[in-house]
Predicted model as a PDB file, atoms N, CA, C, CB and O in Angstrom, pLDDT in the B-factor column:
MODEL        1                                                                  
ATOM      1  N   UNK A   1      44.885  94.256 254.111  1.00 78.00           N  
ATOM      2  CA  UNK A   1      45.005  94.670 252.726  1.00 78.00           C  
ATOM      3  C   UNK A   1      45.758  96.007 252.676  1.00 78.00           C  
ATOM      4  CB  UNK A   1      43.598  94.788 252.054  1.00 78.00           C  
ATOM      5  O   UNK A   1      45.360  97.054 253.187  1.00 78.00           O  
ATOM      6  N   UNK A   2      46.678  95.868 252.126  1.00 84.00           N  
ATOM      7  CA  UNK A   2      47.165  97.315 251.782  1.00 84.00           C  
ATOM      8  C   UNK A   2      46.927  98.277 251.398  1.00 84.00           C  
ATOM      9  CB  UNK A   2      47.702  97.460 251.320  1.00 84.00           C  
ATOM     10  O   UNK A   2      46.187  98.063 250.439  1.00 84.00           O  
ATOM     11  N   UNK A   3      47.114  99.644 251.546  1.00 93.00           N  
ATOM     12  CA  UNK A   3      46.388 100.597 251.054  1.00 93.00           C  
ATOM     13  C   UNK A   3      47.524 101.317 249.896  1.00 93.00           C  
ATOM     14  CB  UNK A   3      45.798 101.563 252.335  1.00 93.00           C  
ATOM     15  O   UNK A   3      47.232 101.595 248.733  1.00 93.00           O  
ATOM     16  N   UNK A   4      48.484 101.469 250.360  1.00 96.00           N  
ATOM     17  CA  UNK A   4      49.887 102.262 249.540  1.00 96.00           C  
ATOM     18  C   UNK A   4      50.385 100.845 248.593  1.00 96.00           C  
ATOM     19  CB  UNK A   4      51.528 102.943 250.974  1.00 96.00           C  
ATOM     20  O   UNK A   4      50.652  99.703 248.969  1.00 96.00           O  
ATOM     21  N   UNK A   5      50.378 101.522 247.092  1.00 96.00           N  
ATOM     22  CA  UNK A   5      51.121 100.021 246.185  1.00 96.00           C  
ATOM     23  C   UNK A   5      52.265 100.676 245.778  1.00 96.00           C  
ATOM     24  CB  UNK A   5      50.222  99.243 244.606  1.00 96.00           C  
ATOM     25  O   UNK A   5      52.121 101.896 245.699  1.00 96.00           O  
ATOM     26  N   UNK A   6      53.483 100.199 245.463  1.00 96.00           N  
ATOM     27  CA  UNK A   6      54.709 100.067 244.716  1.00 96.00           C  
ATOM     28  C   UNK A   6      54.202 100.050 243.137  1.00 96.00           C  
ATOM     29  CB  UNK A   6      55.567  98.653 245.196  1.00 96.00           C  
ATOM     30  O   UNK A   6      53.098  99.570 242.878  1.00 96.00           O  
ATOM     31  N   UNK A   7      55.087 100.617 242.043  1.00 96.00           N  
ATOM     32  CA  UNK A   7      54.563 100.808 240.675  1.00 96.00           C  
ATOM     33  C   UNK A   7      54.497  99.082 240.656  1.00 96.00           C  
ATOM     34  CB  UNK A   7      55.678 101.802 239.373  1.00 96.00           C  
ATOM     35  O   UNK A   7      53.347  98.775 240.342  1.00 96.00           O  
ATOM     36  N   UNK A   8      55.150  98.129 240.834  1.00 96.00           N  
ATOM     37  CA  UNK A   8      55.014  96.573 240.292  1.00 96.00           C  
ATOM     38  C   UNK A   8      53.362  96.027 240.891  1.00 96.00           C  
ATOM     39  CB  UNK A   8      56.547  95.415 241.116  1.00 96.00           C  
ATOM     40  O   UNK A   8      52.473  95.455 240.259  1.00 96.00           O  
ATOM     41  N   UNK A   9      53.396  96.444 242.265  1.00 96.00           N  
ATOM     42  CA  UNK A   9      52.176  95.363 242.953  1.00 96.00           C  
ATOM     43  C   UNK A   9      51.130  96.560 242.302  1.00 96.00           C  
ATOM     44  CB  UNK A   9      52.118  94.985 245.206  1.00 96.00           C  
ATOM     45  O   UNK A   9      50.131  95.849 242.411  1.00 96.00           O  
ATOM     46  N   UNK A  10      50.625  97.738 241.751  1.00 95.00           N  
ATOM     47  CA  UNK A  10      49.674  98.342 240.914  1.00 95.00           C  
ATOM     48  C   UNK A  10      49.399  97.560 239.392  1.00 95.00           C  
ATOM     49  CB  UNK A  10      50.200  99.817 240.731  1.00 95.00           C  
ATOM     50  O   UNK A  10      48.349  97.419 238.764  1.00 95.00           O  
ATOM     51  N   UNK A  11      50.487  97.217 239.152  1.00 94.00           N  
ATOM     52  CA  UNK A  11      50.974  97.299 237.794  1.00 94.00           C  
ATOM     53  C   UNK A  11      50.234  95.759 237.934  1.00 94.00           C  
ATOM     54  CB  UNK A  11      52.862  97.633 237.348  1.00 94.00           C  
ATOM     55  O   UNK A  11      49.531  95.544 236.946  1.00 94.00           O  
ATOM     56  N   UNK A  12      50.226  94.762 238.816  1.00 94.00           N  
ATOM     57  CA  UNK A  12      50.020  93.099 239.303  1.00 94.00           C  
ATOM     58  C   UNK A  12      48.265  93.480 239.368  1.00 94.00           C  
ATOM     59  CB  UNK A  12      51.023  92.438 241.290  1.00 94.00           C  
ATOM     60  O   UNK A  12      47.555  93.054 238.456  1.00 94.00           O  
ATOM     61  N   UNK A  13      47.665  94.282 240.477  1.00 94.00           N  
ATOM     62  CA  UNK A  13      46.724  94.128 240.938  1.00 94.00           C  
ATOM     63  C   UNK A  13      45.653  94.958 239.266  1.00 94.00           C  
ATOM     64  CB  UNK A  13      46.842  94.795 242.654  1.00 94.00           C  
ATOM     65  O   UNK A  13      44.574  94.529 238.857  1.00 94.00           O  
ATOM     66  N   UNK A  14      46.337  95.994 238.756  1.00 93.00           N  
ATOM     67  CA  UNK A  14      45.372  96.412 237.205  1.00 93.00           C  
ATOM     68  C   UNK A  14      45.242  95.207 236.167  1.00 93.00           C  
ATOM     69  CB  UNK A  14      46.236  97.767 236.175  1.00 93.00           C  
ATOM     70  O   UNK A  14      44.365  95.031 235.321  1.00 93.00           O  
ATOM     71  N   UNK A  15      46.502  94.326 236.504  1.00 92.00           N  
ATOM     72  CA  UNK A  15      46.791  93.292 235.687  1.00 92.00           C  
ATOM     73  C   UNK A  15      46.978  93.609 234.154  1.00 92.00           C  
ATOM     74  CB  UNK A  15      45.780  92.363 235.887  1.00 92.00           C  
ATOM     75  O   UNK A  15      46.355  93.219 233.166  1.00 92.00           O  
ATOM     76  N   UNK A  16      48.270  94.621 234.334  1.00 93.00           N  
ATOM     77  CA  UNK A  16      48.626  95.655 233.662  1.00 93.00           C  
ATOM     78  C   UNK A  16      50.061  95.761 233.585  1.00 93.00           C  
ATOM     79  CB  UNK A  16      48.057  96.732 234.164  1.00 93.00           C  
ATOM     80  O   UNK A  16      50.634  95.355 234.596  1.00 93.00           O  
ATOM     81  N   UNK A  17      50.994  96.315 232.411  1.00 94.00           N  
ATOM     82  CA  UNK A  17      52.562  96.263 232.610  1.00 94.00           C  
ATOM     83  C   UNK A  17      52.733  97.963 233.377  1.00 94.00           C  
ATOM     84  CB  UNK A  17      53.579  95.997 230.750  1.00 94.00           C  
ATOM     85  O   UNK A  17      52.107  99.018 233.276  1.00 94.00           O  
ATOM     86  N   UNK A  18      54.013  97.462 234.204  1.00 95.00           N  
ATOM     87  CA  UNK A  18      54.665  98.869 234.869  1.00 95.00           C  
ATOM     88  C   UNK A  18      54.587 100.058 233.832  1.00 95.00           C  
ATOM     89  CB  UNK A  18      56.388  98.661 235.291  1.00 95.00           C  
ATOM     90  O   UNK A  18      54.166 101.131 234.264  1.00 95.00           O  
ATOM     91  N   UNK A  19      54.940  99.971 232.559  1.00 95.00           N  
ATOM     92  CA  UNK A  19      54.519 101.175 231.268  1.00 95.00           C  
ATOM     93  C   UNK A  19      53.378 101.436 231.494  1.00 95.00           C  
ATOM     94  CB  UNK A  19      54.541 100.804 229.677  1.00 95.00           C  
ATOM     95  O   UNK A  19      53.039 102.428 232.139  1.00 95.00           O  
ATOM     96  N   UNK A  20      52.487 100.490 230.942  1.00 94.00           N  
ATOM     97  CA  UNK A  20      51.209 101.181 231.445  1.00 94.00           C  
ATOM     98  C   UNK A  20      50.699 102.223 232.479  1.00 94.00           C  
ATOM     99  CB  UNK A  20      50.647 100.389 231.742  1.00 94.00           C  
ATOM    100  O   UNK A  20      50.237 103.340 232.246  1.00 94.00           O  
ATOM    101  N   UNK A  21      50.917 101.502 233.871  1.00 95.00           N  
ATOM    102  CA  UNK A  21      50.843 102.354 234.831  1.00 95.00           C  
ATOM    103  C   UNK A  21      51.621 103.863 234.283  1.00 95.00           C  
ATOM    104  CB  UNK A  21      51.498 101.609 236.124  1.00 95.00           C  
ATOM    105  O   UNK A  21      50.970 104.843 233.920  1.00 95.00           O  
ATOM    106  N   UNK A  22      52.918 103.811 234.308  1.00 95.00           N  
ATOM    107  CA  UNK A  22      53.253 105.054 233.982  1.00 95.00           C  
ATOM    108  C   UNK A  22      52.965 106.052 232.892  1.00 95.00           C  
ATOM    109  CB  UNK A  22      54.199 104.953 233.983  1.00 95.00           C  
ATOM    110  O   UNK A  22      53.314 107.221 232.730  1.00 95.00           O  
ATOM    111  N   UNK A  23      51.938 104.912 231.935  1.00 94.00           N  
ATOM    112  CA  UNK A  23      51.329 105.759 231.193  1.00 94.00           C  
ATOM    113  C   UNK A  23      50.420 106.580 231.163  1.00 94.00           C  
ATOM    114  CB  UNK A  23      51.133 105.413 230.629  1.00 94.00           C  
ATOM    115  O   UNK A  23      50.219 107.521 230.395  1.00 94.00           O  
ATOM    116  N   UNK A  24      49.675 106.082 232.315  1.00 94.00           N  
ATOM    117  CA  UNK A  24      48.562 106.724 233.182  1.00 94.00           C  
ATOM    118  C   UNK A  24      48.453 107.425 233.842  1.00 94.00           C  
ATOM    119  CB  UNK A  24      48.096 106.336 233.732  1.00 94.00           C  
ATOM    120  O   UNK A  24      47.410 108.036 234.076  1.00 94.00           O  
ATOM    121  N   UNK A  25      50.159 107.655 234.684  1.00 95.00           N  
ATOM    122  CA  UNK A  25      50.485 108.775 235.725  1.00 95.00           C  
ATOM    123  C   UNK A  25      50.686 109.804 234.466  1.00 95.00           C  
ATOM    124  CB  UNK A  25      52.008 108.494 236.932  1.00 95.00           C  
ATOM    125  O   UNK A  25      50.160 110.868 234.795  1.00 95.00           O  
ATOM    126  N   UNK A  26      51.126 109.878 233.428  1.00 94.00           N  
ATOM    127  CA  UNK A  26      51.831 110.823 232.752  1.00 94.00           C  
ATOM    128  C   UNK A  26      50.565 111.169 232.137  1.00 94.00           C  
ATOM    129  CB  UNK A  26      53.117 110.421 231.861  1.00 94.00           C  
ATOM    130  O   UNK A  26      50.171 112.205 232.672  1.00 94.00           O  
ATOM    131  N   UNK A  27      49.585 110.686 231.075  1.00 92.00           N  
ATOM    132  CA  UNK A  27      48.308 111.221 230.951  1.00 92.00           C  
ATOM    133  C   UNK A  27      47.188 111.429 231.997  1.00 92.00           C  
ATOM    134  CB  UNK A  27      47.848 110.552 230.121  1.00 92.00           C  
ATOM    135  O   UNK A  27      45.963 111.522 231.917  1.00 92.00           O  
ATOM    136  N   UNK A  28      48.107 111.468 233.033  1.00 93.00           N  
ATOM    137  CA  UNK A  28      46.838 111.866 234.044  1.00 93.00           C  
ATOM    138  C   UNK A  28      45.738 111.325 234.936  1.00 93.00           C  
ATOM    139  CB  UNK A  28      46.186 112.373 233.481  1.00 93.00           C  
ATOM    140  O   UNK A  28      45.167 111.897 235.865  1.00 93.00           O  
ATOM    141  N   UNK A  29      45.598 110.354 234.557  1.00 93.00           N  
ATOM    142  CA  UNK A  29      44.943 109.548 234.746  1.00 93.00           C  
ATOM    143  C   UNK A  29      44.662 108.604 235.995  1.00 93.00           C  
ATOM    144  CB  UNK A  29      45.206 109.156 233.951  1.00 93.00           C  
ATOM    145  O   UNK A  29      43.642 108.096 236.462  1.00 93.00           O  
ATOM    146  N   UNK A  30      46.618 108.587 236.485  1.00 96.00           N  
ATOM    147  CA  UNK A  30      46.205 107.927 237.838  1.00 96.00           C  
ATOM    148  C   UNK A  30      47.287 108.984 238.356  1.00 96.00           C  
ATOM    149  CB  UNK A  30      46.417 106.002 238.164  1.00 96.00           C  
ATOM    150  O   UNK A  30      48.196 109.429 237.655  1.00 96.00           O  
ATOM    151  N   UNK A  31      47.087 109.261 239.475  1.00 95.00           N  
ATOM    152  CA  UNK A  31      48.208 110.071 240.596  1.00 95.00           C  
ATOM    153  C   UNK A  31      49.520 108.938 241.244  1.00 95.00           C  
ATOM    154  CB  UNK A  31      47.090 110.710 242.243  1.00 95.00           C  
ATOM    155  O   UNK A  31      49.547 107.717 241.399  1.00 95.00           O  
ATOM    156  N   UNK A  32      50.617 110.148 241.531  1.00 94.00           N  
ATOM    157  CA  UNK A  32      51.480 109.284 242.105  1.00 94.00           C  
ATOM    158  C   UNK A  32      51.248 109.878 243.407  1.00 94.00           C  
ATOM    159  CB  UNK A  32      52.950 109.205 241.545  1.00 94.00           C  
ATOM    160  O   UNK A  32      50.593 110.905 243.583  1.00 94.00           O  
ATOM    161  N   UNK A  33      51.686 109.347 244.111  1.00 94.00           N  
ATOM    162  CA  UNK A  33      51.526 109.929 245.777  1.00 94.00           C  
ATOM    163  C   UNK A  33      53.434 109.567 246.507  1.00 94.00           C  
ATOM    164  CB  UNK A  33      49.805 108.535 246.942  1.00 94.00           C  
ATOM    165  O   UNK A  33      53.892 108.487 246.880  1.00 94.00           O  
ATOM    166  N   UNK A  34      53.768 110.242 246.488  1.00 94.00           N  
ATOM    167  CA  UNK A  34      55.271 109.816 247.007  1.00 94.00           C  
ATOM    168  C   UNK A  34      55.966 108.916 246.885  1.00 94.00           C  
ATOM    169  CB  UNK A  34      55.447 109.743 247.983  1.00 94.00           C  
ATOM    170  O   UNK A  34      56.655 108.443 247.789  1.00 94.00           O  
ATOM    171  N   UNK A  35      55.896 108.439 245.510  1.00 93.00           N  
ATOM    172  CA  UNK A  35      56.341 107.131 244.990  1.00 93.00           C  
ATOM    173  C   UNK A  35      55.032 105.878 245.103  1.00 93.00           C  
ATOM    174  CB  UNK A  35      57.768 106.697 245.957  1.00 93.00           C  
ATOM    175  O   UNK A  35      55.454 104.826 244.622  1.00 93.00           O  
ATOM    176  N   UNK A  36      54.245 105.809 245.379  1.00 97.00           N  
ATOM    177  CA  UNK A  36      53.036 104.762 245.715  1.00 97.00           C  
ATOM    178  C   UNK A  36      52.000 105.242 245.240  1.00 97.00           C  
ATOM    179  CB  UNK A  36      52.713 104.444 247.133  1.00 97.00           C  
ATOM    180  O   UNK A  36      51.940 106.438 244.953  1.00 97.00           O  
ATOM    181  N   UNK A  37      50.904 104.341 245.049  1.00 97.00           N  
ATOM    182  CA  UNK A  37      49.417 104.468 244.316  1.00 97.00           C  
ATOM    183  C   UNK A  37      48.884 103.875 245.345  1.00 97.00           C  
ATOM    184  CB  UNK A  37      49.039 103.740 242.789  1.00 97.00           C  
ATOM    185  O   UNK A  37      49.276 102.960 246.069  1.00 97.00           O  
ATOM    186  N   UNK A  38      47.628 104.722 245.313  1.00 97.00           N  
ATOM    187  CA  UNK A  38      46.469 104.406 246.378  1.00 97.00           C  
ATOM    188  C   UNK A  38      45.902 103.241 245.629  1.00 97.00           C  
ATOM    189  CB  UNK A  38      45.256 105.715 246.706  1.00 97.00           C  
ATOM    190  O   UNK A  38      45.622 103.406 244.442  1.00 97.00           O  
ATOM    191  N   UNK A  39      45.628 101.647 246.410  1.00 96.00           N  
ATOM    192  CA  UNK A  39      44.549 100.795 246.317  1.00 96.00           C  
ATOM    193  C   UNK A  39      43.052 101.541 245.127  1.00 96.00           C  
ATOM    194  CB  UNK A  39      44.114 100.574 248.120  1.00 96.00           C  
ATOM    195  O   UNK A  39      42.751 101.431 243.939  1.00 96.00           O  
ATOM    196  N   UNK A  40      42.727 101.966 245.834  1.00 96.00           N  
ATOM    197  CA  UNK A  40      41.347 102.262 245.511  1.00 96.00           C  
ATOM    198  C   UNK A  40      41.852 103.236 243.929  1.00 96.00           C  
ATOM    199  CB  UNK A  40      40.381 103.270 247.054  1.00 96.00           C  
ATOM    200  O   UNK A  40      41.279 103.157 242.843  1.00 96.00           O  
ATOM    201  N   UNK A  41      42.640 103.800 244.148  1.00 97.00           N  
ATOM    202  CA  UNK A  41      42.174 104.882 242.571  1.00 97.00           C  
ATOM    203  C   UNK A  41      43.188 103.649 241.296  1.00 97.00           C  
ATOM    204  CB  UNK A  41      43.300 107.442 242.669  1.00 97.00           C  
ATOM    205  O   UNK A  41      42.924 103.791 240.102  1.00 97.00           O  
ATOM    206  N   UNK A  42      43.965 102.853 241.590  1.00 96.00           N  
ATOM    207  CA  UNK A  42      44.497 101.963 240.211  1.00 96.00           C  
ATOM    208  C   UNK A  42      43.003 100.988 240.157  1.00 96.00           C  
ATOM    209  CB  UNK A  42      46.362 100.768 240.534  1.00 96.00           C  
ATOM    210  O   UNK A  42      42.442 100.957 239.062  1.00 96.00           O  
ATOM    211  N   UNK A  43      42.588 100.478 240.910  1.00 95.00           N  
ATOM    212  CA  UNK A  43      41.355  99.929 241.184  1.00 95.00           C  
ATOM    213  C   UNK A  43      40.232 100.869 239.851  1.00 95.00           C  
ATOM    214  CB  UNK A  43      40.986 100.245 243.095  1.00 95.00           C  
ATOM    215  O   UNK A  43      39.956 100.357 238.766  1.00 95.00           O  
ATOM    216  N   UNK A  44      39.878 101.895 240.171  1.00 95.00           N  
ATOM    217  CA  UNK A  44      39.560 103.226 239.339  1.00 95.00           C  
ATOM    218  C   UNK A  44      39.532 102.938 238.217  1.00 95.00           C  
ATOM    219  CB  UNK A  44      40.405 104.332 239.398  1.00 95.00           C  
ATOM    220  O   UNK A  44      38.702 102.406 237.480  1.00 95.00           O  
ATOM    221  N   UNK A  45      41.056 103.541 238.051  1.00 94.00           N  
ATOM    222  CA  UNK A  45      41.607 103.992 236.528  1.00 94.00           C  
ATOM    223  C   UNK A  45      41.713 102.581 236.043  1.00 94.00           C  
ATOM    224  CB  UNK A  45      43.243 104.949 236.406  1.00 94.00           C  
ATOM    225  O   UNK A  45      42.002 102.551 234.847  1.00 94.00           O  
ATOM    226  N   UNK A  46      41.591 101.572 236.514  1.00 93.00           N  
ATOM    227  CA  UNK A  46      41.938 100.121 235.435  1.00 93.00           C  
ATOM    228  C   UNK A  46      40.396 100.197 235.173  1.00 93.00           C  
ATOM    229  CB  UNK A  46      42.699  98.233 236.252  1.00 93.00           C  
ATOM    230  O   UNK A  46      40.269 100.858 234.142  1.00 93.00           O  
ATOM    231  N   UNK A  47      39.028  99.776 235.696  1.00 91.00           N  
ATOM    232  CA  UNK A  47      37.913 100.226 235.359  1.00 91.00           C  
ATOM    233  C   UNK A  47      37.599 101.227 234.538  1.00 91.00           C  
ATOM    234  CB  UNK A  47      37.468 100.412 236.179  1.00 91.00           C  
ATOM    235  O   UNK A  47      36.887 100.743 233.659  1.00 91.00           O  
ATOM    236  N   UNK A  48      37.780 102.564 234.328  1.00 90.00           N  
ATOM    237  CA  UNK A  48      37.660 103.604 234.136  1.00 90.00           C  
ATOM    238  C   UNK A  48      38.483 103.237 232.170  1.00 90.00           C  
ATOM    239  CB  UNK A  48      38.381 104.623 235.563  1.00 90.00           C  
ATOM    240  O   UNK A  48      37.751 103.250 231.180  1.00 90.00           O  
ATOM    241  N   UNK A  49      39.881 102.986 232.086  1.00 89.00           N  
ATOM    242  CA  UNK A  49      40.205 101.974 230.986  1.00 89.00           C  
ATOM    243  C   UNK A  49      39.722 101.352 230.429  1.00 89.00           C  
ATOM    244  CB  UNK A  49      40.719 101.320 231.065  1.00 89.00           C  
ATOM    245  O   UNK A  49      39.567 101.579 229.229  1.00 89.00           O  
ATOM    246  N   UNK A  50      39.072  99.860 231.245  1.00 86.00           N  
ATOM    247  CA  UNK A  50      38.717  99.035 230.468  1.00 86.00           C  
ATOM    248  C   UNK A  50      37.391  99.278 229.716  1.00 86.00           C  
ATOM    249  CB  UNK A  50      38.762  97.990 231.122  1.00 86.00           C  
ATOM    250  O   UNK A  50      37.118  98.569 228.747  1.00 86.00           O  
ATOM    251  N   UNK A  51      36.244 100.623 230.284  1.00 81.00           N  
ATOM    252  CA  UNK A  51      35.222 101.072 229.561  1.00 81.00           C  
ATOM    253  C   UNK A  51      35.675 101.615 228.700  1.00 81.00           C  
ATOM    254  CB  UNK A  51      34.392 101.736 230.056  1.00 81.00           C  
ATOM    255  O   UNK A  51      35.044 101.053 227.805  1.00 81.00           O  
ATOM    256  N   UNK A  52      36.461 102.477 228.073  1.00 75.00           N  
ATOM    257  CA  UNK A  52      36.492 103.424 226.792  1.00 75.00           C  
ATOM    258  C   UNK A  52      36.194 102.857 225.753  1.00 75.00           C  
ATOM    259  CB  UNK A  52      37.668 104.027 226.473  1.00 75.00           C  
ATOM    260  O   UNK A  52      36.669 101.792 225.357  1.00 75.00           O  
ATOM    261  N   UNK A  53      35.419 103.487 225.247  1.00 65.00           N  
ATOM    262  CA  UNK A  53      34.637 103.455 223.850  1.00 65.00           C  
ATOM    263  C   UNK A  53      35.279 103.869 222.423  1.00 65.00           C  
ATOM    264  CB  UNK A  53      33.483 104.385 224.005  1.00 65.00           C  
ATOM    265  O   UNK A  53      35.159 105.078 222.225  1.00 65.00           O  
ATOM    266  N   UNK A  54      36.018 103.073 221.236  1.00 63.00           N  
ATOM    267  CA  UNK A  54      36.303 104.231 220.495  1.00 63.00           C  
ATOM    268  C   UNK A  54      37.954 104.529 220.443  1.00 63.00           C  
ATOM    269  CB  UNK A  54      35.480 105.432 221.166  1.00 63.00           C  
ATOM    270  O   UNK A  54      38.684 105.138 219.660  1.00 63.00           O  
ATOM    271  N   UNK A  55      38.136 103.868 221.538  1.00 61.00           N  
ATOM    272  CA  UNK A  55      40.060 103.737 221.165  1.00 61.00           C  
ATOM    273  C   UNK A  55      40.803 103.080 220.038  1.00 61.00           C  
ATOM    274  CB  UNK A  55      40.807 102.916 222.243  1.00 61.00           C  
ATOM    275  O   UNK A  55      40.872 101.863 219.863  1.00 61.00           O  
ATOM    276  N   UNK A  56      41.373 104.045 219.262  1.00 60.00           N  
ATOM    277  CA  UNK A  56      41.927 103.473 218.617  1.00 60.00           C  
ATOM    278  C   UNK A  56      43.033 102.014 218.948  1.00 60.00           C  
ATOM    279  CB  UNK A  56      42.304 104.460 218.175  1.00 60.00           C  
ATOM    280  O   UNK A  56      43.671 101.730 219.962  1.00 60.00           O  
ATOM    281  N   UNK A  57      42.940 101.484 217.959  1.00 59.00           N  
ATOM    282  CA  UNK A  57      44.096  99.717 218.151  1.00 59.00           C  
ATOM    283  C   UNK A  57      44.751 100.131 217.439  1.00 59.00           C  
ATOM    284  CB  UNK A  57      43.712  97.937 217.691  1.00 59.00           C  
ATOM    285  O   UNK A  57      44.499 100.901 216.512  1.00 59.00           O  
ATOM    286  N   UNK A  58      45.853  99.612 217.811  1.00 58.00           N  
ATOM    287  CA  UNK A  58      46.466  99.158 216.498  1.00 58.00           C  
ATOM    288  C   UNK A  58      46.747  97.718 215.683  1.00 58.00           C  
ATOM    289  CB  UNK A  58      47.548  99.601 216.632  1.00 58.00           C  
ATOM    290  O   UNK A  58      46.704  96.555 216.083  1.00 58.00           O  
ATOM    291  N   UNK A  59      47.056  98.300 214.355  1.00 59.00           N  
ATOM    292  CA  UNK A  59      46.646  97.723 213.310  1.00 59.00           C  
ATOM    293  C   UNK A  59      47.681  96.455 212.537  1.00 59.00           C  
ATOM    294  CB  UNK A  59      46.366  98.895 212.483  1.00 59.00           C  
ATOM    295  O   UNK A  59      48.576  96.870 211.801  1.00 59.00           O  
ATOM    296  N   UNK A  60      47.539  95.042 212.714  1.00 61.00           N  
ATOM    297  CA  UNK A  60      48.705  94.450 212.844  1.00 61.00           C  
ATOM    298  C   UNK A  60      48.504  93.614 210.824  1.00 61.00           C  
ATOM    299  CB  UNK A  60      48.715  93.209 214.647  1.00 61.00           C  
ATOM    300  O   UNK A  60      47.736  92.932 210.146  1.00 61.00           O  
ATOM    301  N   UNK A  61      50.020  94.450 210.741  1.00 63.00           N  
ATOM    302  CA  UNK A  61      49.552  93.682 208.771  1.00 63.00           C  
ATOM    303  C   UNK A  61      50.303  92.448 208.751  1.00 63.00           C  
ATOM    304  CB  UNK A  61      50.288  94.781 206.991  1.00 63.00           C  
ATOM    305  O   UNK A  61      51.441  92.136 209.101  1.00 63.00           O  
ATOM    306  N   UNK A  62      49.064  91.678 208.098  1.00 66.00           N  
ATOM    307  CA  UNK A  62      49.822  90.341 208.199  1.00 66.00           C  
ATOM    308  C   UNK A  62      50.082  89.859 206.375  1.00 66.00           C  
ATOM    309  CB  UNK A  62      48.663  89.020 209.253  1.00 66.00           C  
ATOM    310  O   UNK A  62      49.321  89.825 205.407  1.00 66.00           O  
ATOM    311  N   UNK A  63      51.350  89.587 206.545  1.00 64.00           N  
ATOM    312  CA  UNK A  63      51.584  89.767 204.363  1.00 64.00           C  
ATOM    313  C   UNK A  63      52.150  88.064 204.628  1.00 64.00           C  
ATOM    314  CB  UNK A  63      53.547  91.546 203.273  1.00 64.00           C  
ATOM    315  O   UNK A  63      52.522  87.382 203.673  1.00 64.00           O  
TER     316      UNK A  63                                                      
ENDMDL                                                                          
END                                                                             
């Protein structure tokens, strides 16, 4: 099992788009490490995500 991911195989294993991920490096949320993400912390932060309480959606008008 690998330990170092590429932004795509993070982006595969959160079951999540590449934006995302980088949305996460940029709020903080997940670290980059020399171009690669550690296994264990996208593992994390996709958990750590899918609990939040209270996030706003957005709001789709249908006319």
């Amino acid at each position: 099992m690998k330990t170092w991911l590429t932004l795509a195989e993070a982006a595969a294993l959160a079951g999540r788009t590449e934006r995302t991920i980088r949305n996460w490096v940029e709020a903080g949320q997940l670290r980059l490490h020399h171009g690669r993400f550690k296994r264990d912390e996208v593992l994390a932060t996709e958990k750590q995500m899918r609990q939040r309480i209270g996030r706003p959606r957005k709001l789709v008008k249908v006319e």
